[in-house]
KETI-942381 format. One line per 10 residues: number of its first residue (from 1); their letters; for each residue x, y, z of C-alpha. Coordinates in steps of 0.05 Angstrom, whole numbers, padded with zeros to 5 digits. Example, Ala and Ser with C-alpha at 12.3 -4.5 7.8 and 13.67 -1.06 7.14 Angstrom:
<rs>
1> as> 00246,-00090,00156  00273,-00021,00143
</rs>
This chain:
<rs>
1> xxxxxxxxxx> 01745,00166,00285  01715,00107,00315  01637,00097,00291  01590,00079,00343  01536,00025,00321  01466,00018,00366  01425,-00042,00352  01354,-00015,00320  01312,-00054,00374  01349,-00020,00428
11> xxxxxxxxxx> 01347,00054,00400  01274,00038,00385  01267,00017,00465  01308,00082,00479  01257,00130,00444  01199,00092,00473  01221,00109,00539  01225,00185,00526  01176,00230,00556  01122,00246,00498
21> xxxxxxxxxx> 01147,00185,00460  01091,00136,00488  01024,00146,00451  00965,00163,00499  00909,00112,00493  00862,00153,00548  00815,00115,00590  00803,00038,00575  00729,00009,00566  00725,-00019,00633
31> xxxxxxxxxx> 00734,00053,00660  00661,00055,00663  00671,00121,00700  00693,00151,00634  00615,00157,00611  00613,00215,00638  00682,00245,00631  00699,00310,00665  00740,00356,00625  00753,00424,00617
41> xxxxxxxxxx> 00748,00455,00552  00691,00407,00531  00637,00432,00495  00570,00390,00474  00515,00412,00430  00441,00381,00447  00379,00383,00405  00317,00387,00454  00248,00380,00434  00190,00364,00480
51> xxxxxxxxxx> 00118,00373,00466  00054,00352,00507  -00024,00338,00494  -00080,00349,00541  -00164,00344,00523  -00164,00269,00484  -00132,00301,00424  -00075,00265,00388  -00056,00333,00365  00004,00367,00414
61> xxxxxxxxxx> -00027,00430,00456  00039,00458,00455  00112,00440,00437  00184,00468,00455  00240,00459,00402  00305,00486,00424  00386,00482,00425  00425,00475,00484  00503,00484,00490  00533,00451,00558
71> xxxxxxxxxx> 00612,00475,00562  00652,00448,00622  00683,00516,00633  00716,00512,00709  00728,00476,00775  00700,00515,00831  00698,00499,00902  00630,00472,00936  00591,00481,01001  00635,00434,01030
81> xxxxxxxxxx> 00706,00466,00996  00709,00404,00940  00721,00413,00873  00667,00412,00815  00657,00427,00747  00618,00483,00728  00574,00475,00666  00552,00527,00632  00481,00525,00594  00472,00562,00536
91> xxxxxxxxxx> 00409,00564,00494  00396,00577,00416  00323,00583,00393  00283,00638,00372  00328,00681,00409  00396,00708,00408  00447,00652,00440  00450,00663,00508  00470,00639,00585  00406,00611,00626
101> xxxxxxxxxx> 00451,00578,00672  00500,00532,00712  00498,00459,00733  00555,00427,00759  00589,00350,00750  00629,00312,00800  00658,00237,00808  00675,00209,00879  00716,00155,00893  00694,00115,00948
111> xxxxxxxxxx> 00761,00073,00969  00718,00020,01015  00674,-00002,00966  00716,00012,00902  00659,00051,00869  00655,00126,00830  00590,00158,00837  00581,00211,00787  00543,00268,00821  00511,00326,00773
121> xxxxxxxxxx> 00482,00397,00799  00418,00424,00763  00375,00489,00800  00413,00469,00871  00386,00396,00877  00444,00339,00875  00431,00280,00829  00469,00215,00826  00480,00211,00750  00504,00134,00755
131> xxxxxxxxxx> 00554,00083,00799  00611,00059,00766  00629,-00001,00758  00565,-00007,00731  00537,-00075,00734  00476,-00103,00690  00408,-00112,00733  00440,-00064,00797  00399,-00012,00810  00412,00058,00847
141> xxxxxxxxxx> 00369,00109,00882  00381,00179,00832  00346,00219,00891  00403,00189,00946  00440,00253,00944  00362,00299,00958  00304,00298,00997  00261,00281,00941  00225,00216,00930  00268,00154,00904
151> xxxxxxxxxx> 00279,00145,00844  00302,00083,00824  00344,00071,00760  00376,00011,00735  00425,-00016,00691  00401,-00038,00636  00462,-00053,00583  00539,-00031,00595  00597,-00033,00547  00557,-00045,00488
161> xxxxxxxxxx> 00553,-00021,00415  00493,00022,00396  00479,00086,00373  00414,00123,00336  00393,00188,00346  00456,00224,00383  00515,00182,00341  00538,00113,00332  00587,00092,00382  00640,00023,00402
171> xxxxxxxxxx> 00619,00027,00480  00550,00060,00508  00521,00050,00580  00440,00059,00582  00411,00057,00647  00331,00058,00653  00277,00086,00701  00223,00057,00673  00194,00026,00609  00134,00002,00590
181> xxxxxxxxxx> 00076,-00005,00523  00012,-00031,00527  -00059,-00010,00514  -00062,00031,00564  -00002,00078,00553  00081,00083,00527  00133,00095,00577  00200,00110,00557  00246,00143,00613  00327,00127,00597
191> xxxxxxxxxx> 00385,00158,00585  00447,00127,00538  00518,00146,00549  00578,00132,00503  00643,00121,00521  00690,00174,00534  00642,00219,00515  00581,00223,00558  00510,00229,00549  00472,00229,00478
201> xxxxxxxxxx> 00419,00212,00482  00353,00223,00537  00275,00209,00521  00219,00217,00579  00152,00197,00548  00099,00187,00580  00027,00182,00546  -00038,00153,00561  -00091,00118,00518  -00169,00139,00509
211> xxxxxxxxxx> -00206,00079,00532  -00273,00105,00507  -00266,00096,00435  -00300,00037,00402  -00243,-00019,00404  -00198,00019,00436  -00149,-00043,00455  -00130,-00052,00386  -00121,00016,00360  -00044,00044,00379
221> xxxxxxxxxx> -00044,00092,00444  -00017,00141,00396  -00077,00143,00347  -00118,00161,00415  -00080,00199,00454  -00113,00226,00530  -00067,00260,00560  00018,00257,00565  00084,00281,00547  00148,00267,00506
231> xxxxxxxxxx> 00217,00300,00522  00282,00284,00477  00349,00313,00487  00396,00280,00426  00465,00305,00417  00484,00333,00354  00555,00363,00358  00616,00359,00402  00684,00387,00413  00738,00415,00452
241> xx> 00749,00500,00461  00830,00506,00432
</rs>
């Protein structure tokens, strides 16, 4: 019997060619779509916490401390007969885990101009989450897609490592509304995104300063608090339903 020899480079080109053989790398960095990937089966755990303060007292009048559960669990049609992703809201907190509602998540394709816009859902009103390719110093209207007042957002860093509060991460997109600190009050409205996995991390603070305290422009806004709010929503776990 006659033995058949095949060189090892081309066997190994052979098997790289089979279906399955090739290893998936996903979406690549400059995807920048992919910070807010669309998946079924997704799953992602958030940590929100807001409190506010009212009457000139640095102490909070109230405060809200609870966990929410966001699981891309369909594609259903729309008004218009497109598909979306349904996400379904779950909260923990003093209560039994339970449904308090649906938003839902889409990304366009606009072939002219070569953009995504990625388009989320909450309580019936249309938001534009982002553009993509997102491009440092553009800005975007978030309210384009409603009938509410503009809201303009801008890009503030893309494709950069950071990380905190919500995980440490190789690529992250944060895109800013507004930010400011002075002696008069702290703004800090953003949101960060990472790579491949979406958003982790949101803060909305807004407080005011007492100006009628001895001195008052060199004591911190938070030691005299008038009047404000902070919101954070940090994510703290993540995975896919098997």
């Amino acid at each position: 019997m006659k033995q058949i020899f095949i060189p090892f480079a081309v066997s190994v080109l052979f098997l790289s060619s089979l279906p399955g053989c090739k290893k998936d790398t996903g979406p690549q960095p400059d995807q920048h779509e992919y910070y807010q990937p669309v998946q079924i089966g997704n799953w992602f755990r958030y940590s929100i916490d807001s409190v506010y303060y009212e009457g000139n007292s640095n102490t909070p009048a109230g405060s809200v401390t609870y966990s929410q559960i966001e699981s891309y669990d369909t594609d259903v049609p729309n008004a218009a007969g497109k598909l979306e992703t349904r996400i379904k809201l779950e909260r923990i907190d003093a209560l039994p885990r339970r449904v308090v509602g649906f938003s839902y998540v889409q990304r366009f394709y606009n072939a002219s101009k070569g953009e995504y816009t990625i388009e989320r859902t909450d309580n019936g009103v249309r938001y534009l989450l982002f553009k993509a390719p997102a491009i440092v110093t553009d800005t975007f209207n978030r309210n384009s897609k409603n009938i509410l007042p503009p809201e303009v957002w801008s890009n503030f860093a893309v494709g950069v490592s950071g990380g905190g509060a919500g995980g440490n991460y190789d690529y992250t997109l944060r895109i800013v509304k507004e930010e400011r600190a002075d002696s008069l009050m702290i703004i800090n409205d953003f949101e960060l995104y990472a790579f491949n996995v979406g958003l982790y991390y949101k803060e909305r603070t807004y407080i005011t300063g007492r100006t009628d305290v001895p001195n008052w422009e060199n004591i911190p806004v938070m030691q005299r608090i008038a009047s404000g709010f902070s919101y954070k929503k940090v994510l703290v776990d993540k995975g896919t339903i098997q």
